[in-house]
VOPA-785888 format. One line per 4 residues: number of its first residue (from 1); their letters; for each residue x, y, z of N, C-alpha, C. Coordinates in steps of 0.02 Angstrom, whole numbers, plus 50000, padded with zeros to 5 digits. Layout:
! VOPA-785888
NUM	A	X:Y:Z:X:Y:Z:X:Y:Z | ...
! end
This chain:
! VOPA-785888
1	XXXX	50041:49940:50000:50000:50000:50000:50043:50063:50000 | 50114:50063:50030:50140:50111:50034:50134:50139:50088 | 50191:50191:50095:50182:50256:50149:50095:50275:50180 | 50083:50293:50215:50020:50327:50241:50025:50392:50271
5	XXXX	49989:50412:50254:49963:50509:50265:49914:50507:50339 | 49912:50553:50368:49867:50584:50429:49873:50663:50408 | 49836:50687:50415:49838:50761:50432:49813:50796:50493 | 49864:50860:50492:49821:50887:50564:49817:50974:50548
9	XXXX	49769:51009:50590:49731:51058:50603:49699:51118:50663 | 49771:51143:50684:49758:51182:50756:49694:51231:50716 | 49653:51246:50760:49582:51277:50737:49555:51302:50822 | 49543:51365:50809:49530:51394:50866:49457:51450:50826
13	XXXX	49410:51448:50835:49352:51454:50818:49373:51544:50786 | 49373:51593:50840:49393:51661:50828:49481:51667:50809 | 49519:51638:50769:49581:51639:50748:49604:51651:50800 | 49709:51672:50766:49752:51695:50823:49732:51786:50826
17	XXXX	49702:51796:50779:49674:51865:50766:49627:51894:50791 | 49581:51855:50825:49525:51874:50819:49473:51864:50770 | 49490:51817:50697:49467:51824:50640:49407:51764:50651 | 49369:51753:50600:49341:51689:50592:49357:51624:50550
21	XXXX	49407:51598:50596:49431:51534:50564:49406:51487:50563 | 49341:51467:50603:49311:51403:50572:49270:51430:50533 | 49227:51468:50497:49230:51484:50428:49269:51468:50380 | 49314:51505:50399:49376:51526:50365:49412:51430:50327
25	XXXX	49391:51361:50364:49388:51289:50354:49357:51273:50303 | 49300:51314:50291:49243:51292:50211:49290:51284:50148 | 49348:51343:50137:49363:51348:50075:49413:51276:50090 | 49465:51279:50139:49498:51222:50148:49481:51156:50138
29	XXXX	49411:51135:50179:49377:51073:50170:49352:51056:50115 | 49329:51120:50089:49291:51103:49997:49333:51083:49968 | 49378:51125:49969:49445:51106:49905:49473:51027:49918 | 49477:51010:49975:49499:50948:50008:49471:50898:49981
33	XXXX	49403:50905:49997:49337:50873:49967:49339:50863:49886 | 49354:50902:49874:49351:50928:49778:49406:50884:49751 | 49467:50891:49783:49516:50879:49744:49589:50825:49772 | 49561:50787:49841:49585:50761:49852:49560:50677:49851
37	XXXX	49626:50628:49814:49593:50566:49797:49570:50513:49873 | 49497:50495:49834:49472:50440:49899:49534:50422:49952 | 49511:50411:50017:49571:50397:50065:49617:50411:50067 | 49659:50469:50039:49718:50491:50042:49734:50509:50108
41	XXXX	49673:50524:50147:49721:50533:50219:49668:50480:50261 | 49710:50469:50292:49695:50418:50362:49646:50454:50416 | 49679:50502:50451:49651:50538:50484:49658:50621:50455 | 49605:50668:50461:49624:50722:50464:49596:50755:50543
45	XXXX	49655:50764:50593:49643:50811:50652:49628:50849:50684 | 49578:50870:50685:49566:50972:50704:49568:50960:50774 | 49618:51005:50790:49629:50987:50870:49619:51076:50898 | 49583:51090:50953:49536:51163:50961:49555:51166:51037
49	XXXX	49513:51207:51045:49518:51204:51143:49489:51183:51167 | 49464:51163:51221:49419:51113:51247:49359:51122:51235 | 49348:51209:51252:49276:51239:51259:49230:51237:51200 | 49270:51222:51155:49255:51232:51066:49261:51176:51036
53	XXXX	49267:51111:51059:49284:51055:51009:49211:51021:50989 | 49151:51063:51027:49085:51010:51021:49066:51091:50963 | 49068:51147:50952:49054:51181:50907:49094:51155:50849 | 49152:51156:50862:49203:51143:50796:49172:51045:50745
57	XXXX	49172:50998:50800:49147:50963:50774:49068:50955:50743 | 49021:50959:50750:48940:50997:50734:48979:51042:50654 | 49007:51089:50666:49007:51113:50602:49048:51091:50551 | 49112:51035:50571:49141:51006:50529:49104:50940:50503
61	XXXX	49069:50926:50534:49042:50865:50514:48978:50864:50451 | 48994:50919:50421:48954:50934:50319:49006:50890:50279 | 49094:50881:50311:49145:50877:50279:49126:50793:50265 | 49079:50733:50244:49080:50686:50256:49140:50656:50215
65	XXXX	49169:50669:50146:49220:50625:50128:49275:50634:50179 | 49285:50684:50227:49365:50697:50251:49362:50634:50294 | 49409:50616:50359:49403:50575:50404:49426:50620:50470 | 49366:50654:50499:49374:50714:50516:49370:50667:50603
69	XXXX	49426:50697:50639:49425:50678:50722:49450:50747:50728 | 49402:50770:50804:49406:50813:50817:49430:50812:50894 | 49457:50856:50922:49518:50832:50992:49533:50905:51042 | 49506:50901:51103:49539:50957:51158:49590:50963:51142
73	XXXX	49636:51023:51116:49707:51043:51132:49735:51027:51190 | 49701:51019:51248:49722:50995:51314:49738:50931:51324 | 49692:50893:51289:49708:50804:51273:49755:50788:51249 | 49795:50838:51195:49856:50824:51142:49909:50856:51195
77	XXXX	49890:50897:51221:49943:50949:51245:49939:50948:51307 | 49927:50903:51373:49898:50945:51433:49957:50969:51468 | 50023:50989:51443:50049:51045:51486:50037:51116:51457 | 49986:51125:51403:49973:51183:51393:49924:51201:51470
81	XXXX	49894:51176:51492:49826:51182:51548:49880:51235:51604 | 49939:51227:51603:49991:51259:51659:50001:51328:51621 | 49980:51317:51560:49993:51407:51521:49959:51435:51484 | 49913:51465:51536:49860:51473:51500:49848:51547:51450
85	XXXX	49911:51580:51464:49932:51620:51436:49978:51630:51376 | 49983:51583:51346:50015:51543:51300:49997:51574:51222 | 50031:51594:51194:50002:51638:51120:49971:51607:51099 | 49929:51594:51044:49883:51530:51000:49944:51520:50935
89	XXXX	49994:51577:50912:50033:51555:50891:50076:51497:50895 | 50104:51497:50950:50137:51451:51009:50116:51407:51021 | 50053:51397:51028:50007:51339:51039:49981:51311:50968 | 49973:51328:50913:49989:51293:50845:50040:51235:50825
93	XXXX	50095:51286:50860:50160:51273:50848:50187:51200:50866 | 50153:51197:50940:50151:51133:51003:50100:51080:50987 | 50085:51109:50945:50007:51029:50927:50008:51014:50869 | 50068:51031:50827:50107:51010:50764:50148:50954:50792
97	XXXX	50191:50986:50824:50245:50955:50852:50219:50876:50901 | 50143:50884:50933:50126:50848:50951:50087:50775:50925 | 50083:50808:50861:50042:50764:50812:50073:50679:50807 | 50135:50685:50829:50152:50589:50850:50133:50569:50910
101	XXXX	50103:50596:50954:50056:50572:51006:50006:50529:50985 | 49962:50537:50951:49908:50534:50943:49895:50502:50852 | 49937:50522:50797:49935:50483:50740:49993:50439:50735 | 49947:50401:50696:50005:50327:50692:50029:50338:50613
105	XXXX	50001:50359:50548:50035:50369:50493:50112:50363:50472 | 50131:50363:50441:50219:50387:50424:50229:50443:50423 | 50171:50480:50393:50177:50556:50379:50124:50585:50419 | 50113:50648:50414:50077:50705:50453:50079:50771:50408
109	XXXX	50024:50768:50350:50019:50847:50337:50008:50886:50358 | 50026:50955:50379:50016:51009:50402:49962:51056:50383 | 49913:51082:50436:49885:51142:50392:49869:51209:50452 | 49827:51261:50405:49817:51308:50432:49752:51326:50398
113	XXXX	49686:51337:50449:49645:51354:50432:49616:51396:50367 | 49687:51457:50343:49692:51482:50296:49734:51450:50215 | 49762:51398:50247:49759:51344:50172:49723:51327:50129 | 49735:51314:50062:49680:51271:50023:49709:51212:49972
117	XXXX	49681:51183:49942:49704:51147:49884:49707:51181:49812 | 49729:51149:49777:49745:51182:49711:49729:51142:49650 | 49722:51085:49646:49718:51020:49618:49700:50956:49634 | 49695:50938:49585:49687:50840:49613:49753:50819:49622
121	XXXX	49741:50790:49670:49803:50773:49723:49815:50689:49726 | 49831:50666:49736:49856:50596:49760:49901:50590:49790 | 49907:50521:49826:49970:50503:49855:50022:50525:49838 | 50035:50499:49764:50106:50507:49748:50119:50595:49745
125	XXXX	50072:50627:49750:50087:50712:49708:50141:50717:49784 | 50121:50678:49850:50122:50722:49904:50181:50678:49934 | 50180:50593:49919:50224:50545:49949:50270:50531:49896 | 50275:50543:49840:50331:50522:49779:50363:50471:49820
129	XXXX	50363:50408:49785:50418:50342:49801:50415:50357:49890 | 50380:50354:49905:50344:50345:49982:50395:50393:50012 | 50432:50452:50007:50452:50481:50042:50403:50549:50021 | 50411:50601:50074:50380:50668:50088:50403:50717:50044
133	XXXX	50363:50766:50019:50376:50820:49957:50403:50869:50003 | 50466:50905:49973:50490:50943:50029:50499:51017:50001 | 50468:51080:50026:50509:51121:50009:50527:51168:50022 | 50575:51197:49997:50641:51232:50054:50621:51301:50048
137	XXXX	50626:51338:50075:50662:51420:50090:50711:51420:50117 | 50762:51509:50123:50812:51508:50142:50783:51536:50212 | 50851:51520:50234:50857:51540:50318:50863:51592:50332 | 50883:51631:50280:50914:51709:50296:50838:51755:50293
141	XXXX	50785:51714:50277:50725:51746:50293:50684:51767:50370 | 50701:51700:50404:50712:51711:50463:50759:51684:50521 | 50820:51726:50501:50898:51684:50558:50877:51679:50595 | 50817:51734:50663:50827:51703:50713:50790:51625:50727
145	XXXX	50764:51627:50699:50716:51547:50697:50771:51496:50693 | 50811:51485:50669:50871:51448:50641:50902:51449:50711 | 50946:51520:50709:50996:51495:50785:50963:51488:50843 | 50901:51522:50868:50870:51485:50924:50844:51398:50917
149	XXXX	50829:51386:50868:50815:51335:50870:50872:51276:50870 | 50935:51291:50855:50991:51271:50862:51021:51267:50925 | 51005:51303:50967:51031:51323:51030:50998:51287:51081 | 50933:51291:51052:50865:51226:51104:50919:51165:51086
153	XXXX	50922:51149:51054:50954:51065:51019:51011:51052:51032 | 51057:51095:51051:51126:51096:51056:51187:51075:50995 | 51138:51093:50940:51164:51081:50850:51187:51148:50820 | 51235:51136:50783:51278:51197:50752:51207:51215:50680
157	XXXX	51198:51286:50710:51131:51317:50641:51138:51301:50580 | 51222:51287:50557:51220:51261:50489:51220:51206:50454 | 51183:51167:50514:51184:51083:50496:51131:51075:50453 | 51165:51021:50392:51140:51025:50315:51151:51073:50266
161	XXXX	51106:51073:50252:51132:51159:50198:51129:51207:50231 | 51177:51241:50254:51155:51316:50298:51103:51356:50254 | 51084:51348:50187:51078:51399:50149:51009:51406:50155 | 50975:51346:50166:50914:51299:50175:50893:51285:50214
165	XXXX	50811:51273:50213:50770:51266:50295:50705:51241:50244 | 50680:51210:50301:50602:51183:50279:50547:51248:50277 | 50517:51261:50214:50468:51302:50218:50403:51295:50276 | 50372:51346:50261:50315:51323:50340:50249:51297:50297
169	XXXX	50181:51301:50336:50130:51264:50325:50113:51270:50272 | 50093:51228:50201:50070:51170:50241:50149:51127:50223 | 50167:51074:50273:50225:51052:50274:50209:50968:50272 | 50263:50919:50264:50241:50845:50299:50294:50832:50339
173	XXXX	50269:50822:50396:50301:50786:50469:50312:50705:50436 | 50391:50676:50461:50395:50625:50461:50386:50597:50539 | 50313:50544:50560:50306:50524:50604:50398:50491:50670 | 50423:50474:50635:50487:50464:50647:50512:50513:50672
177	XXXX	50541:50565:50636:50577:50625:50656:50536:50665:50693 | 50491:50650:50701:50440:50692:50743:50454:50645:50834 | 50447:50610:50831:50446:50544:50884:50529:50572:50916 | 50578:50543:50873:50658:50566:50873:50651:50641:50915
181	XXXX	50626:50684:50873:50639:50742:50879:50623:50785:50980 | 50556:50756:50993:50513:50759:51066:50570:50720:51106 | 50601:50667:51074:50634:50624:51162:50711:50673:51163 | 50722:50703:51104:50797:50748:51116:50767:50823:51165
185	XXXX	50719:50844:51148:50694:50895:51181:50669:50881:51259 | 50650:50811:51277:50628:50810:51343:50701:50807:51396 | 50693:50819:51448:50747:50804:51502:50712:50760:51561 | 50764:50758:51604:50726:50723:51654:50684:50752:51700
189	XXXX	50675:50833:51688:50635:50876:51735:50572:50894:51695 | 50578:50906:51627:50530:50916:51600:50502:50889:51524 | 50449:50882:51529:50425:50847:51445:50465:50917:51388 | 50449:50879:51334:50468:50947:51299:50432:50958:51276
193	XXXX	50364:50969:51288:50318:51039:51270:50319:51088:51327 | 50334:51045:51390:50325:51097:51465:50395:51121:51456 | 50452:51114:51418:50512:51138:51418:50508:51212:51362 | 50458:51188:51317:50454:51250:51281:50385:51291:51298
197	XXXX	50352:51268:51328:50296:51319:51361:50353:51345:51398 | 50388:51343:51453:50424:51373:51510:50442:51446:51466 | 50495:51418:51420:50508:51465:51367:50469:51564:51356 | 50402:51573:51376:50368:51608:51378:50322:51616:51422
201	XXXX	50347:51611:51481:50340:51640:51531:50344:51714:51552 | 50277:51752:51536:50320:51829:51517:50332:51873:51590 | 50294:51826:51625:50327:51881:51694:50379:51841:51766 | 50415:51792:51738:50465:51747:51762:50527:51786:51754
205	XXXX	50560:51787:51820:50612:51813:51807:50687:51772:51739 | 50656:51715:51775:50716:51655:51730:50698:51675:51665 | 50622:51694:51621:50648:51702:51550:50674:51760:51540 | 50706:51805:51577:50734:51873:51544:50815:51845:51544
209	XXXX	50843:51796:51550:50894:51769:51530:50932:51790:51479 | 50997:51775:51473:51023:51783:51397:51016:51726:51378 | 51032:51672:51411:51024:51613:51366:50945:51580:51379 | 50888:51609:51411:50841:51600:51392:50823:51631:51311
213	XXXX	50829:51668:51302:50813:51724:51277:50823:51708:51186 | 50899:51691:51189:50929:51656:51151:50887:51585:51107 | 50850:51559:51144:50818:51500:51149:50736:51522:51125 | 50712:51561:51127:50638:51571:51140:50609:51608:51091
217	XXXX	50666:51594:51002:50644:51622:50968:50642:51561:50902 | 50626:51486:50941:50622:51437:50898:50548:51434:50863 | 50542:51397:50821:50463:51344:50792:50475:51307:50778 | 50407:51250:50730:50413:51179:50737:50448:51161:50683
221	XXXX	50448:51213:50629:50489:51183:50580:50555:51188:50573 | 50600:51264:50611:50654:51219:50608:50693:51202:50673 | 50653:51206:50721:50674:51129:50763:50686:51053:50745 | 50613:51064:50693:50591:50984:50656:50657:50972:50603
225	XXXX	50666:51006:50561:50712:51020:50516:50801:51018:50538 | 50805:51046:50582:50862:51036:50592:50881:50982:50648 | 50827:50941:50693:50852:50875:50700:50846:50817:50638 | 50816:50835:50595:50809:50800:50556:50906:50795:50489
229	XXXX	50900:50850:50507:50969:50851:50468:51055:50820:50509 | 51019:50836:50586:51082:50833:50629:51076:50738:50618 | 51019:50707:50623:51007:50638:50616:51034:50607:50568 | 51054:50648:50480:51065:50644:50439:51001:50600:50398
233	XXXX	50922:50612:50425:50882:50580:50396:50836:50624:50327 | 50856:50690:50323:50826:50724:50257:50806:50662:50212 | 50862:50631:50181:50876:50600:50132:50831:50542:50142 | 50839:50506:50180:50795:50451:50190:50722:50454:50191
237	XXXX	50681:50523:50219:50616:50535:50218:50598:50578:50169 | 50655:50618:50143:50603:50684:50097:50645:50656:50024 | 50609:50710:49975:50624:50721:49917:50600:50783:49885 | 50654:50840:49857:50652:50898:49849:50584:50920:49794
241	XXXX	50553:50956:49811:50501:50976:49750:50512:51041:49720 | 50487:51062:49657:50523:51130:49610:50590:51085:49571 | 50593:51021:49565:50653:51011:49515:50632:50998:49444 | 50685:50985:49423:50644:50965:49334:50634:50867:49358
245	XXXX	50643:50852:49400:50638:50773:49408:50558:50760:49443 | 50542:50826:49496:50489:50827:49527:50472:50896:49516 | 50426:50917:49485:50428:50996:49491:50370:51029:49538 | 50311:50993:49568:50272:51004:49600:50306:51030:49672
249	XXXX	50247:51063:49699:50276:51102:49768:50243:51106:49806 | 50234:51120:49894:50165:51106:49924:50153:51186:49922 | 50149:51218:49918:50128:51297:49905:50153:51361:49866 | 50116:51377:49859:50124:51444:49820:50099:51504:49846
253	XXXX	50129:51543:49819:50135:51618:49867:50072:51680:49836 | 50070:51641:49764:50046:51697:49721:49974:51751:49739 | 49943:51732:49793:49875:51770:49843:49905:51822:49851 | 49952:51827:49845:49963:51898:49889:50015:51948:49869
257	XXXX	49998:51996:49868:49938:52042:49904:49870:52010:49847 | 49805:52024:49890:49748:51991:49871:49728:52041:49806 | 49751:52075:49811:49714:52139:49742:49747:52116:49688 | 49789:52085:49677:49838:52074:49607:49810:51986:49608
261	XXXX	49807:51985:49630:49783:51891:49631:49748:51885:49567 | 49755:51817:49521:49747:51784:49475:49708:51724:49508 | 49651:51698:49525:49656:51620:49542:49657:51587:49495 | 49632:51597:49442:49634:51556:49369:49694:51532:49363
265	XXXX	49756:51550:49380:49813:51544:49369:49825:51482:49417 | 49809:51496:49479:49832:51481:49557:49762:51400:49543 | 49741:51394:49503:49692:51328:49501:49719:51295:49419 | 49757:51315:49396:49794:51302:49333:49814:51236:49313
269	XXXX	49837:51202:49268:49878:51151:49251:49937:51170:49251 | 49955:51251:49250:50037:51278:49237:50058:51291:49316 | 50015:51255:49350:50040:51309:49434:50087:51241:49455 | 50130:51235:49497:50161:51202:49507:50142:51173:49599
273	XXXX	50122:51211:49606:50095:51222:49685:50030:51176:49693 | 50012:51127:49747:49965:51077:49762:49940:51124:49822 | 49939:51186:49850:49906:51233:49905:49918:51308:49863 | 49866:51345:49908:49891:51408:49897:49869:51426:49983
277	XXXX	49863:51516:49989:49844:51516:50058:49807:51584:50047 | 49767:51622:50072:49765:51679:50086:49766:51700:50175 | 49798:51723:50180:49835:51722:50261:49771:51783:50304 | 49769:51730:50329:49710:51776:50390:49721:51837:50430
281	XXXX	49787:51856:50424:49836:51903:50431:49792:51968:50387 | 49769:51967:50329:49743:51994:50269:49695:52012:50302 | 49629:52007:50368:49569:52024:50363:49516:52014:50328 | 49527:51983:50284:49476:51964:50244:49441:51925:50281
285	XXXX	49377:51934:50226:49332:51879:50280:49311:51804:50238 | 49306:51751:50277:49306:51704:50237:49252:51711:50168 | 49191:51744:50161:49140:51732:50110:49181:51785:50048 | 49262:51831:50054:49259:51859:50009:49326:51823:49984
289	XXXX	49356:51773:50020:49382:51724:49996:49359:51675:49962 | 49304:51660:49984:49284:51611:49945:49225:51622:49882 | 49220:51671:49863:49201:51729:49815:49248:51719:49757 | 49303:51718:49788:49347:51747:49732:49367:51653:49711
293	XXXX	49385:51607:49737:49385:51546:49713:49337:51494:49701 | 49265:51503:49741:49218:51457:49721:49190:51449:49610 | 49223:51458:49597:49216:51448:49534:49267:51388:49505 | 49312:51382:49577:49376:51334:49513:49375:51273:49584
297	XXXX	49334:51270:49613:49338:51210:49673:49250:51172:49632 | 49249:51095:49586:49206:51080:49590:49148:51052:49640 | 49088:51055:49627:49054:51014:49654:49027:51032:49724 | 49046:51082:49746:49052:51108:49847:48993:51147:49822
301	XXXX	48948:51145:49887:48887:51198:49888:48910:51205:49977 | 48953:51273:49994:48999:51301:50044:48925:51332:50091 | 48920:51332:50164:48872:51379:50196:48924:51431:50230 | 48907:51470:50255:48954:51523:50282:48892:51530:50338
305	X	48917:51536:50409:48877:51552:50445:48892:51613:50489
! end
């Protein structure tokens, strides 16, 4: 049968914004629905806050092709319950990272409420020869992400290609390097999600540290990324996308800014990209997102509530 897929889905009803992100799921789920082949994923995750997982599920459940489980952030995460002050950024971040708790897959796609699909998809678009589609940005976009996250790990920042880093969502977690990655981060005092909750503690004297400080400007990808390189396992789980051997990619940038946007283009046979995003960052509201693409997602009759 090959490799196997899970996906997962931090979803917090009013965004990290304030915005409306379970709305903001219609264009994601349609497209999902539209253009992704029978069973391609095992599980897909939406993992919420506690108070919200019986709203979030009720309204995800129109999605009947997905294989939709829906999950307390507290259940995946319960040393978040100690921080409750915790960004929702941060807490995205931690229930990515947590996603080998709880899925058994090889892989783990990544998403963000503001994702979508782009095409018909299959296994292979996403697992080529059962390893993960990978693709890169440079680091110099954001160093500090790189050397804090180096500094958590106790790995020199330029391990692998210095030049190179795993792009962000939507991404695929290798269940493995994900597993690997949590037992290098735990100690014997603390798990390592309560090691990186500690991390942001904003009125602790211990995080005004230098070498706290130093430390507390990591995320999941290149934490994920650069144990994955210090392991020397890139090679064994991924395979580069944008080449002339593989030219497909898991996203594309081209949304933005939203006024110059093409989707005709961005739903294309010439797009190279299997996602696009319009970033919730933008304000927009989901019905004028999905305005502008319900013409190239077949078959979805979307409610907006």
């Amino acid at each position: 049968m090959g490799a196997s897929l899970d996906a997962i889905l931090p979803l917090k009803v009013d965004g990290s914004y304030g915005l409306d992100d379970l709305h903001r799921t219609d264009v994601l789920m349609a497209s999902l629905s539209a253009f992704f082949e029978p069973e391609l994923l095992r599980t897909f995750l939406v993992v919420s806050p506690a108070q919200e997982v019986s709203a979030v599920r009720a309204y995800l459940s129109q999605w009947r092709s997905i294989p939709v489980e829906v999950m307390a952030e507290e259940d995946l995460v319960p040393e978040l319950c100690r921080y409750p002050k915790l960004r929702g950024w941060r807490k995205q971040q931690l229930v990515k990272l947590a996603a080998s708790r709880v899925l058994t897959s090889d892989y783990c796609l990544t998403f963000d409420a503001d994702v979508f699909s782009t095409c018909p998809t299959s296994r292979a678009d996403l697992l080529p020869g059962d390893k993960a589609l990978l693709q890169y940005e440079s680091r110099s976009l954001h160093p500090r992400w790189w050397a804090s996250s180096a500094c958590l790990l106790g790995v020199d920042q330029s391990v692998g290609d210095p030049r190179r880093g795993m792009a962000i969502t939507p991404a695929i977690l290798a269940r493995e390097v994900l597993t690997s990655l949590t037992k290098a981060l735990t100690t014997e005092r603390y798990s390592w999600a309560e090691r990186l909750c500690r991390l942001h503690l904003p009125w602790s004297p211990s995080n005004w540290t230098p070498a706290r400080f130093r430390r507390a400007r990591w995320t999941e990808y290149s934490l994920y990324y650069l144990h994955a390189a210090a392991m020397g396992a890139i090679d064994d789980f991924y395979i580069e996308g944008g080449t002339h051997q593989l030219p497909q990619v898991l996203l594309g940038h081209e949304a933005h800014p939203f006024e110059d946007w093409e989707p005709a283009y961005t739903f294309s046979a010439e797009n190279p990209a299997l996602f696009c995003l319009v970033g919730s960052k933008s304000g927009l509201s989901p019905q004028v997102v999905w305005d502008a693409v319900k013409a190239y997602i077949p078959g979805q009759g979307v409610r907006h509530g």
